[in-house]
N, C-alpha and C positions, 0 to 999 in steps of 0.2 A: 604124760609129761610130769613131771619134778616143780613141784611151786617150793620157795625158801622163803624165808624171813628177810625183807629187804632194809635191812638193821631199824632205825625208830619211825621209819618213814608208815609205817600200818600197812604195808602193801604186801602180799603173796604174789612174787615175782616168778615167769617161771626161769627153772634154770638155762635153756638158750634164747637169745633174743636176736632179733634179726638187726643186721647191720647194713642201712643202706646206703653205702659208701659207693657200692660197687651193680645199681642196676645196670639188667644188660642198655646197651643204648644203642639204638639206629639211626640213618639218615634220611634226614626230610629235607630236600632238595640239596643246599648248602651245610645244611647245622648238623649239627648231632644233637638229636634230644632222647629223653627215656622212652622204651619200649614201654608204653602203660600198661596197653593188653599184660604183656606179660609179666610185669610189675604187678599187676591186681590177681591174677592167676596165683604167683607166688604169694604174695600176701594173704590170700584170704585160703590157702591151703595151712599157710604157715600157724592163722590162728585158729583154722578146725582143727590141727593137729597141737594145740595147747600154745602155742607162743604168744605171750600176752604184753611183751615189752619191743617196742620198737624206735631206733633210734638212726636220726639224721642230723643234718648241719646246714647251714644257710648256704654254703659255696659249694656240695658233693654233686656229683653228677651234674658239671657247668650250670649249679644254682638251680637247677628242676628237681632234684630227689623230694623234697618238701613237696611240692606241690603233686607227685606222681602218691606218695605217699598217703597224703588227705584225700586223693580221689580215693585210693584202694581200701582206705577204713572205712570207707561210707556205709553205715550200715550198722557198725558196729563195736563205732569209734569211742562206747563209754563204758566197754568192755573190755578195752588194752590200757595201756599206759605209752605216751608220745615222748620221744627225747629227742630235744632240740640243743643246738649254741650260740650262744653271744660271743662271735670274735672280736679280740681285743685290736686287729689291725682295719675291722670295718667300723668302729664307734665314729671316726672322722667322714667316713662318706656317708654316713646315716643321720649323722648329728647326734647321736645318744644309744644310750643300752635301751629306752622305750620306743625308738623309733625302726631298732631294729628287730625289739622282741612284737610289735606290733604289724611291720612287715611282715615275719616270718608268720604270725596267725592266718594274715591274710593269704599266703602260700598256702598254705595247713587246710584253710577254712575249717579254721577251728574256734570254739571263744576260748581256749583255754589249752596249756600244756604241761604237762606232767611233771617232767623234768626237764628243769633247762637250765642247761649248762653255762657255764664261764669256760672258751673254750681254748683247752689246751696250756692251761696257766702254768708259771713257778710262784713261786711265795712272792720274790723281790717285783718281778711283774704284774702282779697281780695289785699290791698296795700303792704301787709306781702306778697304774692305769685307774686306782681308784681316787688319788689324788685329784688328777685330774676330770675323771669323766665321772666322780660318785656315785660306780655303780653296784657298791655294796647297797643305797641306800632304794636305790632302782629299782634292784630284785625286793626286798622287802616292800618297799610300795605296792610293786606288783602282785606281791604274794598276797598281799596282804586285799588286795581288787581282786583275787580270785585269777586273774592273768596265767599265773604259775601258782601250782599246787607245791612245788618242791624245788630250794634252794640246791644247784650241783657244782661240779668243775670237774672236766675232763683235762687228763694231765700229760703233759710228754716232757717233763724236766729232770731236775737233780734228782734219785729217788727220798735223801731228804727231805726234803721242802715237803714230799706228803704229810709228815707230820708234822710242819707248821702250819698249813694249810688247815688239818684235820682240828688243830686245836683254836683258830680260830672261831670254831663252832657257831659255825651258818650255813653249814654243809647238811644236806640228807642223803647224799651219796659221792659215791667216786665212780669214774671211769680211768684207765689208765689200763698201759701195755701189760702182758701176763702171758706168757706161753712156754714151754719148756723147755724151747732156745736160748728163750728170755728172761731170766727171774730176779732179776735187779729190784725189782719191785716188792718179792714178797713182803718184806720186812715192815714197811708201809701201810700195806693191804692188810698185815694183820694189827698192825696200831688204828688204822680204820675203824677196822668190825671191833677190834675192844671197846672205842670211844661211841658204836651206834651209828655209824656212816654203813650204808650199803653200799657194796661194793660190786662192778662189774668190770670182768677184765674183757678189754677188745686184746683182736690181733691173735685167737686161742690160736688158731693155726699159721701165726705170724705173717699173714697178709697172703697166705697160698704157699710161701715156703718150705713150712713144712713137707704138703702135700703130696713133692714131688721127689721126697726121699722116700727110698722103699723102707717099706714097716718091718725092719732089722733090728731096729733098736728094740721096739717093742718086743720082738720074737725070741732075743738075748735075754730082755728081760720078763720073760715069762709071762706077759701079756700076748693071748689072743686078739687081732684084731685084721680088720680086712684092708685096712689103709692107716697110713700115718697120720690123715688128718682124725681118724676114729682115735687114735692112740694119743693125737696133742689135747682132742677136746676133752676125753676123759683122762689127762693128767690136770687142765685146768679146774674142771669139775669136781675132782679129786681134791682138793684144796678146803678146807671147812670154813675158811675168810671169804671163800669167793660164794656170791649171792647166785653169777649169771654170767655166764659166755656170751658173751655179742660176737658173731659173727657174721659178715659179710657174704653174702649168698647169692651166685648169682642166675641159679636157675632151678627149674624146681626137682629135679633131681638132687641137688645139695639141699635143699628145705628137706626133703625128705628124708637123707642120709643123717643129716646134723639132729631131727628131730628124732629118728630113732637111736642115735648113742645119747644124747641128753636123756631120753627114756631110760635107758636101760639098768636097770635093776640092779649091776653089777657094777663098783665105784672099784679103781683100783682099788688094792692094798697096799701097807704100809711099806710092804716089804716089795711090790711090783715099785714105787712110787723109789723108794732107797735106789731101786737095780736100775731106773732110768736115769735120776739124775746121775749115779755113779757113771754112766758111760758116756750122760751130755756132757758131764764131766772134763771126760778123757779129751771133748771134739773139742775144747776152750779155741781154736783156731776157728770157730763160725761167727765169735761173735766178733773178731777182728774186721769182719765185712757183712755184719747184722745187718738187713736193713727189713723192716716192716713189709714195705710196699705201700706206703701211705700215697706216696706219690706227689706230694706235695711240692717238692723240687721240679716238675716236670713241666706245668706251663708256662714257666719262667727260663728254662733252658733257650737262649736265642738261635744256639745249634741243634737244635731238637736229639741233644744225645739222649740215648734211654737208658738213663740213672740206675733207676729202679732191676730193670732187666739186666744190665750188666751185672748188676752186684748179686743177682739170683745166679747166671751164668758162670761167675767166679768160684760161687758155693759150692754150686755142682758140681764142677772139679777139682774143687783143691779140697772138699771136704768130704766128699762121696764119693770119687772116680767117676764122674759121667764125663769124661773128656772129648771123645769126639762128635759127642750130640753139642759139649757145650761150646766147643770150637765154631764146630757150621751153624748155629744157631746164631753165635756172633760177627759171623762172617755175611751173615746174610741179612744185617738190621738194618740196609738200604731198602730193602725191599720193603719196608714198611714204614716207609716217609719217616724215620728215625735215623740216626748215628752212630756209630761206635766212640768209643772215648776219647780217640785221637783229632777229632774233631773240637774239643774243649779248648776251651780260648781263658781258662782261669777267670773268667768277670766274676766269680764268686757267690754270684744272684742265686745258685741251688744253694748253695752252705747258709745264708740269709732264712733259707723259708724251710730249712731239715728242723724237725721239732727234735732227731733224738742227735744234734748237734755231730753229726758225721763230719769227717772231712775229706768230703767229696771230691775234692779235686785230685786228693795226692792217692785217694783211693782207687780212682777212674786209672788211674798211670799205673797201678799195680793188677788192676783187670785186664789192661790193655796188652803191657807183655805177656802175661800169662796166657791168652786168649786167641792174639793176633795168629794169623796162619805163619 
């Protein structure tokens, strides 16, 4: 494994870190909760095979990834590095930034967390919620009790605002979107790393999207590689701003796939790196219907439409030719207590809670023709 300079934070980070967005999860009786067993399988292969950064949030995996995650370091939990977030839409049900960073420990069963984010900020948001809940002053208290070792914000806004943000300088790193579909951001990411902010991009294989394009691009441009998702994490890797690919993993065959391209001894080159962007280029029609796969918009749908899957299903056809896989796939989203788009009733509730401000509604009606039988 690849250790970086996690810009002035003193930390040798390695370059892929696990994303646990997306543990698998099972059913106990009624719930859905996380698979631990195999939560702690992944995990503790992920950090014999060098991964020393891991990062979750208080709401992932219906509010259990925390608590799956502190069982799975046990043992060896002053050996990694914990990344956590304070959401600015839970400070009202918690009554504070300490009440929720003190919950979250107790999840953790930790006395203390690495980095902990301010999550998902823009600039005007973030001074507008500090007004109010004074929680610049929060984290430093905290920091300062040993609570948190390192001031963060994870970002999904204007790619401006990174560098108002950055120059606030209370930062010791960034998280924010970065992948090859997506580079809205670089510009940001490299005013980051100049000011000393460590930087990690989530999202390298854009929440699985990439994954499921054949590795053409890469083949065009003269990149060996065995899959596209091999090909998105060494283009974000390939980056000298970026410290660390966080990805989302959700079994340990991906721990093992993701840990040997972060391995791998061979970074693109300048002239592989030119011949990709030149042909994502050409595809400018993907990012018309980007979507991460955060998922974010999805427990709030009152018609349980599948957001996220529809906009994947649109890609596939209009941007790669997978048309009749992408038809029947969308023909068949009853089958899985889900929707198609024609069931949207416009209440607007998914456009409310998109952090990369999509406009879901009018987008869902340009999947639905395209798609419908």
């Amino acid at each position: 494994m690849e250790y970086r300079d996690f810009g002035r934070s003193g930390v040798k980070i390695s370059a892929l870190g696990f994303g646990c967005m997306r543990f698998p999860m099972i059913k106990d009786g009624e719930k859905n909760v996380v698979d631990v067993e195999a939560v702690t399988e992944m995990i503790k292969k992920a950090y014999e095979l060098g991964v020393n950064y891991f990062d979750t949030a208080l709401f992932y995996c219906d509010g259990l990834s925390e608590n799956a995650l502190g069982k799975a370091v046990k043992g060896f939990r002053d050996n990694v590095y914990i990344s956590t977030k304070c959401p600015s839409d839970r400070l009202k049900e918690f009554g504070g930034y300490r009440n929720i960073l003190e919950a979250q420990l107790k999840k953790l069963d930790m006395d203390y967390i690495d980095f902990y984010h301010y999550h998902g900020i823009g600039y005007a948001h973030f001074l507008e919620t500090d007004k109010e809940w004074k929680w610049i002053d929060a984290a430093i208290k905290a920091k300062a009790e040993g609570l948190i070792r390192h001031i963060s914000f994870s970002f999904h806004s204007k790619p401006e605002d990174i560098k108002k943000l950055v120059d606030l300088d209370i930062f010791d790193s960034l998280l924010c979107q970065y992948n090859c579909i997506d580079r809205s951001n670089e510009e940001g990411i490299a005013y980051a790393k100049s000011k000393g902010i460590g930087v990690i991009a989530m999202g390298p294989v854009g929440g699985g999207r990439i994954s499921s394009i054949p590795p053409t691009i890469a083949k065009d441009a003269g990149v060996k590689v065995s899959t596209s998702s091999e090909m998105a994490l060494r283009f974000v890797l390939a980056n000298p701003n970026v410290d660390c690919a966080l990805s989302g993993m959700q079994n340990l065959q991906m721990v093992i796939e993701n840990v040997n391209t972060a391995s791998s001894p061979e970074p693109l080159t300048s002239e592989q790196l030119n011949a990709i962007n030149k042909i994502l280029d050409e595809k400018k029609e993907l990012a018309k219907l980007y979507c991460p796969g955060c998922r974010y918009c999805m427990p709030h749908c009152p018609q349980k439409v599948n957001i996220e899957y529809i906009f994947q299903l649109y890609n596939d056809y209009k941007i790669y030719g997978v048309e009749e896989v992408s038809k029947a796939e969308y023909a068949s989203l009853g089958k899985y207590n889900t929707t198609d788009a024609s069931h949207c009733i416009e209440c607007g509730v998914c456009e409310e809670k998109c952090p990369q401000n999509i406009k879901i509604i009018e987008k869902l009606k340009t999947c639905h023709e395209l798609l419908k039988a």
